[in-house]
Structure formats: structure tokens, C-alpha cells
C-alpha positions as CSV (number, residue, x, y, z in Angstrom):
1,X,-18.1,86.0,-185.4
2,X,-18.6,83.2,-187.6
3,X,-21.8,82.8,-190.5
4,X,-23.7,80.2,-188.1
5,X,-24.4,83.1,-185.7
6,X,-27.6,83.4,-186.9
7,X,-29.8,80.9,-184.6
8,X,-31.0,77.8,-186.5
9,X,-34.5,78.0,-184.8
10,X,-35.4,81.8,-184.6
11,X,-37.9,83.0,-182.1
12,X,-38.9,86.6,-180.7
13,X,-36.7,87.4,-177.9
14,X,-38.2,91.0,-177.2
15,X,-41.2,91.2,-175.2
16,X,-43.5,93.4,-176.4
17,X,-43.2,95.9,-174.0
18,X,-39.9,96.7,-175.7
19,X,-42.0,98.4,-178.7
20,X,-44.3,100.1,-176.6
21,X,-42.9,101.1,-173.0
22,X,-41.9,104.6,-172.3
23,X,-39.5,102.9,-169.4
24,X,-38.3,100.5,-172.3
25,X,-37.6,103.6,-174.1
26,X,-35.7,105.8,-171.4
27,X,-33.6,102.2,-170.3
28,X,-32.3,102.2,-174.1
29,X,-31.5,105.4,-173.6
30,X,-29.9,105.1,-170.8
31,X,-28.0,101.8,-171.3
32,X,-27.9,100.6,-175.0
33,X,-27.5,104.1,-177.0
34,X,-25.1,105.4,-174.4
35,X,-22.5,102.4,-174.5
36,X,-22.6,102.0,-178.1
37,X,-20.8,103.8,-181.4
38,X,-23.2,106.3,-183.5
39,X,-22.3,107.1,-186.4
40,X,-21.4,111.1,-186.8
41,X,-20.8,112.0,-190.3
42,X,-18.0,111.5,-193.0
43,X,-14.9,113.0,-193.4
44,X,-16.0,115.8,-196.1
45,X,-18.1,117.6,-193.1
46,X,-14.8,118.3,-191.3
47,X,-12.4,119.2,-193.9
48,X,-10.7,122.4,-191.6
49,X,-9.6,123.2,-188.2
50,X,-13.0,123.8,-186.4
51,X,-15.5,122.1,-188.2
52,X,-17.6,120.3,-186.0
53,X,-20.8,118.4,-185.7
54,X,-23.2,118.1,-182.2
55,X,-24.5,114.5,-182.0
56,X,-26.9,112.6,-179.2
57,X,-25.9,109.2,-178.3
58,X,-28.8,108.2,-175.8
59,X,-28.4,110.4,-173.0
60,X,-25.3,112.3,-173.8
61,X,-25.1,115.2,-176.0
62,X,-21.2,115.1,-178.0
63,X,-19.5,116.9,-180.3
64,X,-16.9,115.7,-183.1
65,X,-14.3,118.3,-184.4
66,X,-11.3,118.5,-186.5
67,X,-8.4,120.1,-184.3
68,X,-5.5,122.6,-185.2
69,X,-3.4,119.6,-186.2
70,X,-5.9,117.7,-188.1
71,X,-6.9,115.6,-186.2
72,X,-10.5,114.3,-185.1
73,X,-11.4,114.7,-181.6
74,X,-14.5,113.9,-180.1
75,X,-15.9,115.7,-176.6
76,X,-18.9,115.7,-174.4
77,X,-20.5,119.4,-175.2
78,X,-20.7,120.6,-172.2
79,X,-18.6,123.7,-171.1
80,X,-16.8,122.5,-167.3
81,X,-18.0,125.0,-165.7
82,X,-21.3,125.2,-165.1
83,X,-22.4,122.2,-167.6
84,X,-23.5,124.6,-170.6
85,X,-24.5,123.3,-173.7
86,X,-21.0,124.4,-176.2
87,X,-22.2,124.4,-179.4
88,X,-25.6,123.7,-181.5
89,X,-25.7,121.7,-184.9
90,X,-22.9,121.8,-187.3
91,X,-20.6,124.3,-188.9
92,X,-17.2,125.8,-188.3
93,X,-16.3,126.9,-184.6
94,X,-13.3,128.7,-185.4
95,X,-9.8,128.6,-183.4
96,X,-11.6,128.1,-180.4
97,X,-14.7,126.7,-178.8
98,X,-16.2,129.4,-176.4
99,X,-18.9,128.9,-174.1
100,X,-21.2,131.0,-174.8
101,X,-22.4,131.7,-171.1
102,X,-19.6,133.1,-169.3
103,X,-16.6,132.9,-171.8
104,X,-15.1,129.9,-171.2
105,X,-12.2,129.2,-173.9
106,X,-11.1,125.9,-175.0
107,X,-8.7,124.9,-177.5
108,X,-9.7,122.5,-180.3
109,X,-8.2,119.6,-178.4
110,X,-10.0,120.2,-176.1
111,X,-7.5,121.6,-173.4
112,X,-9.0,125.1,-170.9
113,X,-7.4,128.1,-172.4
114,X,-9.0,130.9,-170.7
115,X,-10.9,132.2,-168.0
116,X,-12.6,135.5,-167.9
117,X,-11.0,136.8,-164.3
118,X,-9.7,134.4,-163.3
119,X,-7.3,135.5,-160.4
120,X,-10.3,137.1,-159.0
121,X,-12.7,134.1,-159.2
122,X,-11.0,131.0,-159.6
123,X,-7.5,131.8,-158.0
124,X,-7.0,127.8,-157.2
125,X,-8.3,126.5,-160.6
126,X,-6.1,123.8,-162.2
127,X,-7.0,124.5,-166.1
128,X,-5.2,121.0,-166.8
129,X,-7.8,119.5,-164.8
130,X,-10.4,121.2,-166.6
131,X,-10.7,119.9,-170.0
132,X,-13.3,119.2,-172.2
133,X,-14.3,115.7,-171.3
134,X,-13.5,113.0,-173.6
135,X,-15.2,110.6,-176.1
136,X,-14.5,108.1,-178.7
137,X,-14.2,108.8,-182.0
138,X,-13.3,106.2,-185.4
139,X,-13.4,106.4,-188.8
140,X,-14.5,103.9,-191.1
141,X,-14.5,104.2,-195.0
142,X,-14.9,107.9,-194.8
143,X,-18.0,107.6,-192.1
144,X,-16.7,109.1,-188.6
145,X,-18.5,107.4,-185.3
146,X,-18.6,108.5,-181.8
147,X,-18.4,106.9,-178.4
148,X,-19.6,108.3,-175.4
149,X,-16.8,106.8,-173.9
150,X,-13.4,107.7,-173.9
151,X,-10.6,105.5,-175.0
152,X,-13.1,102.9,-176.7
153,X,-11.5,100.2,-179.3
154,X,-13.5,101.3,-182.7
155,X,-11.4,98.2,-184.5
156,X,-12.7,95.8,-181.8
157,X,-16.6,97.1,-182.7
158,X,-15.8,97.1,-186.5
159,X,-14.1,93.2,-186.1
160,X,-13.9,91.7,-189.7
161,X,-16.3,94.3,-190.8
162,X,-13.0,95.9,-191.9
163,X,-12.6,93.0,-194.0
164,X,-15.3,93.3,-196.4
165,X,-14.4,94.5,-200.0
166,X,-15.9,98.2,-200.2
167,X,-17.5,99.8,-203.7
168,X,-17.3,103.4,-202.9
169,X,-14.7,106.1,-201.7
170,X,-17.0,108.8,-200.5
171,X,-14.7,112.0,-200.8
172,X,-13.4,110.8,-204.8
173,X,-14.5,113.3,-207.3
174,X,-16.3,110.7,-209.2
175,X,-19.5,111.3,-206.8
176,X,-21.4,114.4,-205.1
177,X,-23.3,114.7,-202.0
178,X,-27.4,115.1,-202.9
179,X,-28.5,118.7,-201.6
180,X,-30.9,116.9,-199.5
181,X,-31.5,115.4,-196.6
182,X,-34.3,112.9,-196.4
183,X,-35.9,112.3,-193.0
184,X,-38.9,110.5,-192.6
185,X,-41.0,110.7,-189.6
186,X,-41.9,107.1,-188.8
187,X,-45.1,106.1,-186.2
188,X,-42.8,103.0,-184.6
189,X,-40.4,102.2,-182.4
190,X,-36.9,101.9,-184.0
191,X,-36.4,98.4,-183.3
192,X,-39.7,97.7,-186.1
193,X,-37.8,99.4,-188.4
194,X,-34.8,98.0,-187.9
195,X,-36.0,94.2,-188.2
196,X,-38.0,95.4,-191.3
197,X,-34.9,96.4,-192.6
198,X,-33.6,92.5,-191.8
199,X,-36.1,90.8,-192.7
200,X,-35.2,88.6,-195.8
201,X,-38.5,86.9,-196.0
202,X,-40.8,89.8,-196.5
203,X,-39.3,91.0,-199.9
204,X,-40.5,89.0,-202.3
205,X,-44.4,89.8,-200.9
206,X,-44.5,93.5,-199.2
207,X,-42.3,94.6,-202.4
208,X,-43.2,92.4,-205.3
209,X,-44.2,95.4,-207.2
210,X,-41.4,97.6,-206.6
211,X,-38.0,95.6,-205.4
212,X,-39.3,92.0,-206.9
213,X,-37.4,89.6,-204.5
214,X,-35.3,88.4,-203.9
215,X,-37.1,85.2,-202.3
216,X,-35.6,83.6,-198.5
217,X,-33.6,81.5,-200.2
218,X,-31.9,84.2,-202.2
219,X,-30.9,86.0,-199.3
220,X,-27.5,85.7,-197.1
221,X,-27.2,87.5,-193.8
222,X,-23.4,87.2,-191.8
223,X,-22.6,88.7,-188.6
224,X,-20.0,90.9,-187.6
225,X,-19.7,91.2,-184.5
226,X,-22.8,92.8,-183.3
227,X,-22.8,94.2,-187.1
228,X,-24.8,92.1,-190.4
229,X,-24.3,92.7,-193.7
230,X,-26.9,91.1,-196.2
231,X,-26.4,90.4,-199.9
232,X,-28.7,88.8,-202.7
233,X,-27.1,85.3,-205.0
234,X,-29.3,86.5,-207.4
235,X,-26.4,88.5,-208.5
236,X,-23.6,86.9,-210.6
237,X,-20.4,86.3,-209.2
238,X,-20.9,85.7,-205.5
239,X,-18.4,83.5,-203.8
240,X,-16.8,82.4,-200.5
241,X,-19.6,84.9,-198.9
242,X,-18.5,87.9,-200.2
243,X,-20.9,90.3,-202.4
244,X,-19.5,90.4,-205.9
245,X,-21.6,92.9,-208.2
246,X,-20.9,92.7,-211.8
247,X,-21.8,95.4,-214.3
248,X,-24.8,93.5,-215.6
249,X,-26.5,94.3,-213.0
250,X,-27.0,97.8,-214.0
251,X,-27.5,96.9,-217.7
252,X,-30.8,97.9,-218.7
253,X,-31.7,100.0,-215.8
254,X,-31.4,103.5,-217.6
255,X,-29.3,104.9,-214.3
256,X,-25.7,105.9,-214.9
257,X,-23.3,104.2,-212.2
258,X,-20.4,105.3,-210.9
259,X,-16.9,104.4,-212.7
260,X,-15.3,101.2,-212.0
261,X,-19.2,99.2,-210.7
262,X,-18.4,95.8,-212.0
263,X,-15.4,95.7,-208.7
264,X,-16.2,93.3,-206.0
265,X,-18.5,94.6,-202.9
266,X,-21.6,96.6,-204.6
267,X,-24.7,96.4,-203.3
268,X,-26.3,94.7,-200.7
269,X,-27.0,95.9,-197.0
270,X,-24.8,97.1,-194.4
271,X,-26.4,96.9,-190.7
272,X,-24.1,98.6,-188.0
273,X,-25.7,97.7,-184.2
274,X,-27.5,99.6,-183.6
275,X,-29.0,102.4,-185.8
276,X,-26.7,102.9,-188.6
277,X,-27.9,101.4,-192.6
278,X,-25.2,101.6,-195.3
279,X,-26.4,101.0,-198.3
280,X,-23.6,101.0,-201.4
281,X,-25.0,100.1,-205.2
282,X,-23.5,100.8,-208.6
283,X,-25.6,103.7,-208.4
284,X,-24.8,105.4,-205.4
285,X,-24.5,105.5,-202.0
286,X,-27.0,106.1,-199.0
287,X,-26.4,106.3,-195.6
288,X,-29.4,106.0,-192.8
289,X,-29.6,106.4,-189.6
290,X,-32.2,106.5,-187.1
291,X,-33.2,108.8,-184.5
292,X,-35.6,107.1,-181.8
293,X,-37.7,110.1,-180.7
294,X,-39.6,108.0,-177.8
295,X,-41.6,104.5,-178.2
296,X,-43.5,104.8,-180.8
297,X,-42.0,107.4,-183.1
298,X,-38.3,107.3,-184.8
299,X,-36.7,110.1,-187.4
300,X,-35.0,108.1,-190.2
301,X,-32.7,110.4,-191.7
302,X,-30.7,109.8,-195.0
303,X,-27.8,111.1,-196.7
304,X,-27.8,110.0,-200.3
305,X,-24.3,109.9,-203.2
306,X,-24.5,110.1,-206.7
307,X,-22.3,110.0,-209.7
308,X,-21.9,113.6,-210.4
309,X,-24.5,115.7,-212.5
310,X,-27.4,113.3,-211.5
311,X,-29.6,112.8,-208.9
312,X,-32.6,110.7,-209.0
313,X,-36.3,111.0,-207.8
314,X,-36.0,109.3,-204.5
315,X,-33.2,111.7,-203.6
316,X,-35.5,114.5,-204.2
317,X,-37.1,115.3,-200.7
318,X,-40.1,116.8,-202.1
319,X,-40.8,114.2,-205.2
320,X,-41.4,111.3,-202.1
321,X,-44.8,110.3,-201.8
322,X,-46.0,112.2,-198.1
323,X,-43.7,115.3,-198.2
324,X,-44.7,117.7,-195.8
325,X,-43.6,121.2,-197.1
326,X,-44.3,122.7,-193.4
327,X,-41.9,120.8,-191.6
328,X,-39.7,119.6,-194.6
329,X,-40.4,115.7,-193.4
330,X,-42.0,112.6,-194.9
331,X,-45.2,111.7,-193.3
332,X,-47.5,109.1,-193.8
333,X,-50.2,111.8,-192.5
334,X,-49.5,113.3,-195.9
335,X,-49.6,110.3,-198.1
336,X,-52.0,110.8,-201.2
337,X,-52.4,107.4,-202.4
338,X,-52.1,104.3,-201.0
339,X,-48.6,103.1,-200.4
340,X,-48.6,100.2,-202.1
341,X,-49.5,102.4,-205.4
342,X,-46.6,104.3,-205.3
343,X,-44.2,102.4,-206.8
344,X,-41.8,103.1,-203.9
345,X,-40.4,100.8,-201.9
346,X,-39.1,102.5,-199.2
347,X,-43.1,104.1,-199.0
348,X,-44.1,100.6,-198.4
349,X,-41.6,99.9,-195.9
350,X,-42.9,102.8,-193.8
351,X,-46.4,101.7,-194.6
352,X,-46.2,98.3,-192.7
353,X,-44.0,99.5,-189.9
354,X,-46.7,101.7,-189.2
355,X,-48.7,98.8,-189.5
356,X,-46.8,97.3,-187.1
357,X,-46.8,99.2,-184.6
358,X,-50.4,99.5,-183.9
359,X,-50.9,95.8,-183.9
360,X,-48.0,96.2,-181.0
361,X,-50.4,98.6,-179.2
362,X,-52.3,95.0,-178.8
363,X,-52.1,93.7,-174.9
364,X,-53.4,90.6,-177.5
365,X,-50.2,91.0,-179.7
366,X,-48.2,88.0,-179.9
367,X,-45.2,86.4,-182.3
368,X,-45.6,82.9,-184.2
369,X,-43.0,81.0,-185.5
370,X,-40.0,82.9,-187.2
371,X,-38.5,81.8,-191.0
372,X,-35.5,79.9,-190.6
373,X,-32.5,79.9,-192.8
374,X,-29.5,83.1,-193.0
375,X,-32.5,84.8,-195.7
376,X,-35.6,84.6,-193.2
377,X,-36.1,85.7,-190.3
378,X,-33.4,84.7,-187.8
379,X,-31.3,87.8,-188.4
380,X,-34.5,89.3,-186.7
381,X,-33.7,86.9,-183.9
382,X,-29.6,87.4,-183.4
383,X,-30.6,91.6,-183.2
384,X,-33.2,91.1,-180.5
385,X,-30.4,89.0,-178.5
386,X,-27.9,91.7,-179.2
387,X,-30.5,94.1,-177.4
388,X,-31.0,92.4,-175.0
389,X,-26.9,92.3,-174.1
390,X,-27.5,96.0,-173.3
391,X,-30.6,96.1,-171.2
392,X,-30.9,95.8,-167.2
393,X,-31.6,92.0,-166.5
């Protein structure tokens, strides 16, 4: 989709019962998460036969595995015979995935292998008929998505996003996986955070201690596809829309980067429809997603990359301003200082969505005008419509 995809005269498109509704809620569940890719993991956590990961895409519970030949296949975990749940979390399922109710055997591709008497109890069962059902599942750079669907075009979601010079290959030996996961446990609907995380015109205020800027007209948001990615022009040596970050952006800094930064495509912003953040820099690599738990609550969990031997304090789960040791999440409830005293951005972010969300709990609550121009607001705008594409008229 071309750059002037971004409406010239941005307004809100979402009603406000779209932040606030439980029935808002359960349709996106229903209708938007369900008919849409989610990302799954990378290619490192499925490096042998059997390794698997469980994901929830809206209303339907999948897992992604590696098969006997290598291959990723993705299935709907649910044995075929009486509907059981296959397998929990993540890990390694062996040769086979077994049902752990009544013995159900499938192979890694899916395919019914056996049936605990089966002459005796299912003499007219077609085992061909009975596989696993399917899903979709694509890889992009090294980060694996899932379709509730089966036989879903991954290149036609990914479009020109394919396109897009790339600063990091996630499974080279120049970076390592930080031993922890962040999740933060956010008071607002997903869709807050999400536009926060779109919204050009708020950096140069909400994070002028921390970030700095850029200002709006700094900013450059392009659609791909139901996909944005955003970059800054304050960095040198951007042209023909494509983010080019050159090693002086890390001069100064005190961070070490990762070999070969000054190549075309670091930094910048990565939004894939509809909860997925990349987020590549010379000094890393993170990836969020989030996890709408119902209206007005969302788990934002991130993955972080670092050059090898260093890790840095916002990677630490514990160093982040509001760790809660009990439940091993971030909490504003456990914040000690005020946000904006932190000196961390992301704190900040979390602050006003928070914010944001009780002014939502308003029947009073109502939008003004939106910041025109690719760096203000009307990214804010084209995501709502994109919503919207999924919902029940």
C-alpha cells in the first residue's frame, strides 16, 4: 500500500465503547484476533523434532511444532477425540504428541497414529480422517507467526514488508537471548497501548526527559499492508523512505552495538496488525507483543537481544521501576516514585495509558481534532480503520 495511506485529515474512528465494552472485547476475540497472524516465537525455540510452543489467537488455542523432517507445522491443540487440550506451554514433545486423556497418538505432522483399542471401540474409525486440525504457520526474519486458519497466504499479509532492509539475524552468534522475559501488566485496553505506541506527536512532550523527540515533523510513518513501520530523519542518511542508521548514532552512548550497525535498516519501529512491536537498534533487538486479558487490562510481554556478554538495565526484569517479585510482573501498583522520575520511558508510556484509560471510563469522554502529517497522529487513525475491517458492522 502506498505512503499516502495515512488519511490527510485524521479523526477517531473507534467509539468509545471499543476501549471499554466487555462485548467489544469478546467480538475482537471472536472476529479480529481469530482471522489474523500472531506472532509465535523465533526459530531458535524450535531447533529439534518436537519442540513446540502453545499459542492463543482470540478464541482458539494452537500449537507450532518442528516435525520429524524439519519442518514447521502449526495445529489447533485439541486432541480429535474428545476436544482435549494436547499440550501446555512450551518445551519438547518428543516423537509424538499424546493426549494425555485417553492416549491418543499423533505424529508430528500431525497425522492419527494410534488408538488405544481400537478394534474394540472404534472398529469404523478412518485415522486419515482424524488428524490434528490445521493452521497457518510463516516465518519472517527468524520470528514464526500462526494462523488460525489453514492454508493462509503469510507473503500476501507480510506485502512489501518483505522488502524493508533488516539490521539483525536473530539466530547469528554475534547476539544472545536476555534470560528474561519482561511482562508488564497494563490497566488498558490494548488498542491504548497500541496507538501510544504510534503516536508521533506525543514524543517530544510525554518523553522529553527520557527519549527527547523526535518532534511530528521528525517522524515518518508507511503502511504495509495493514502493517507500519516508523522511523526518525533525525538520523543521517535516510533516503527514498527507507531507515538508514549510521554508526554515529551510537557514538557517545557508552552501549556496545552489535557488529556491522552502520548497515541500512537499524532502528525505528516495526508495527505488525495487530499486536506484534519489533523494535531493531544498533543495540539490540526487542520483540513485544501484547496479550489483551479483557477491556481494560493487557499483558505486554517482551523478549529482548543483546550483543553477547551484555545486557542492560531495562532488560533486567527486576531493575524496572514497579517489579512485583510475587508474580514476577511490572505493575504500576508497585511503582515507588512517580513515573515521570524514573528516567524510563517505557514507565512513562505505561503511566499515561493508564491515564488513558480511566478518562475512557468517562460516558463524558470524547476525541478532538487529531495531528495531521505521516509524524502525528493519523497513523492513529489508519489502525482504528484497520479495526474496524474486522468487526461485525
Amino acid at each position: 500500500m502506498p505512503p499516502d495511506a495515512l488519511p490527510d485529515q485524521p479523526k477517531q474512528q473507534l467509539p468509545r465503547e471499543a476501549y471499554v465494552s466487555d462485548s467489544w472485547y469478546e467480538a475482537e476475540q471472536k472476529t479480529l484476533f481469530s482471522k489474523c497472524w500472531s506472532f509465535a516465537g523465533v526459530t531458535m525455540d524450535f531447533t529439534e523434532p518436537g519442540d513446540f510452543r502453545t499459542i492463543q489467537a482470540g478464541a482458539y488455542a494452537l500449537i507450532v511444532i518442528r516435525d520429524a523432517n524439519g519442518d514447521l507445522r502449526a495445529f489447533h491443540n485439541q486432541c480429535r477425540h474428545r476436544g482435549t487440550e494436547l499440550l501446555e506451554g512450551c518445551g519438547n514433545a518428543g516423537k509424538t504428541i499424546v493426549c494425555p486423556y485417553h492416549n491418543w497418538v499423533y505424529n508430528l505432522d500431525g497425522a492419527l497414529r494410534g488408538v488405544p483399542a481400537q478394534r474394540e471401540c472404534f472398529p469404523d474409525l478412518d485415522k486419515k480422517a482424524t488428524a490434528l486440525f490445521g493452521a497457518s504457520v510463516g516465518v519472517f526474519r527468524n520470528l514464526v507467526f500462526v494462523h488460525p486458519e489453514p492454508d493462509q497466504s503469510f507473503d500476501a499479509w507480510l506485502g512489501d514488508l518483505a522488502q524493508i532492509p533488516w539490521p539483525h539475524d536473530l539466530a547469528s552468534s554475534e547476539l544472545q537471548e536476555n534470560p528474561d522475559d519482561v511482562v508488564y501488566e497494563i490497566n488498558c485496553n490494548w488498542k491504548v497501548f497500541f496507538e501510544n505506541a504510534i503516536d508521533g506527536y506525543h514524543l517530544a512532550y510525554l518523553h522529553k526527559d527520557t527519549l527527547g523527540g523526535p518532534t511530528h515533523d521528525k517522524n515518518l510513518w508507511e503502511v504495509f499492508g495493514h502493517n507500519m513501520v516508523w522511523w526518525s530523519t533525525e538520523r543521517e542518511g535516510v533516503k527514498h523512505r527507507i531507515p538508514q542508521f549510521v554508526e554515529s548514532s551510537a557514538k557517545g552512548s557508552g552501549l556496545k552495538t552489535v557488529r556491522n550497525a552502520e548497515t541500512p535498516g537499524y532502528g525505528g519501529v516495526y508495527m505488525l496488525f495487530p499486536t506484534t512491536i519489533l523494535t531493531p537498534n544498533p543495540w539490540g533487538f526487542s520483540i513485544s507483543t501484547m496479550e489483551p486479558v479483557d477491556a481494560n487490562t493487557t499483558l505486554l510481554r517482551v523478549r529482548n537481544w543483546s550483543p553477547k556478554g551484555w545486557f542492560t538495565y531495562t532488560h533486567r526484569a527486576a531493575d524496572i521501576p514497579g517489579y512485583d517479585p510475587e508474580s514476577g510482573r511490572i505493575k504500576s501498583s508497585h511503582w515507588t516514585q512517580h513515573p515521570l522520575e524514573t528516567g524510563d520511558f517505557q514507565t512513562e508510556d505505561v503511566w499515561v495509558c493508564e491515564k488513558m484509560q480511566r478518562a475512557l471510563q468517562s460516558p463524558r469522554y470524547q476525541v478532538g481534532p487529531l495531528a495531521k502529517g505521516a509524524g502525528g497522529e493519523a497513523a492513529i487513525d489508519f489502525f482504528q480503520q484497520t479495526v474496524l475491517e474486522f468487526m461485525p458492522k
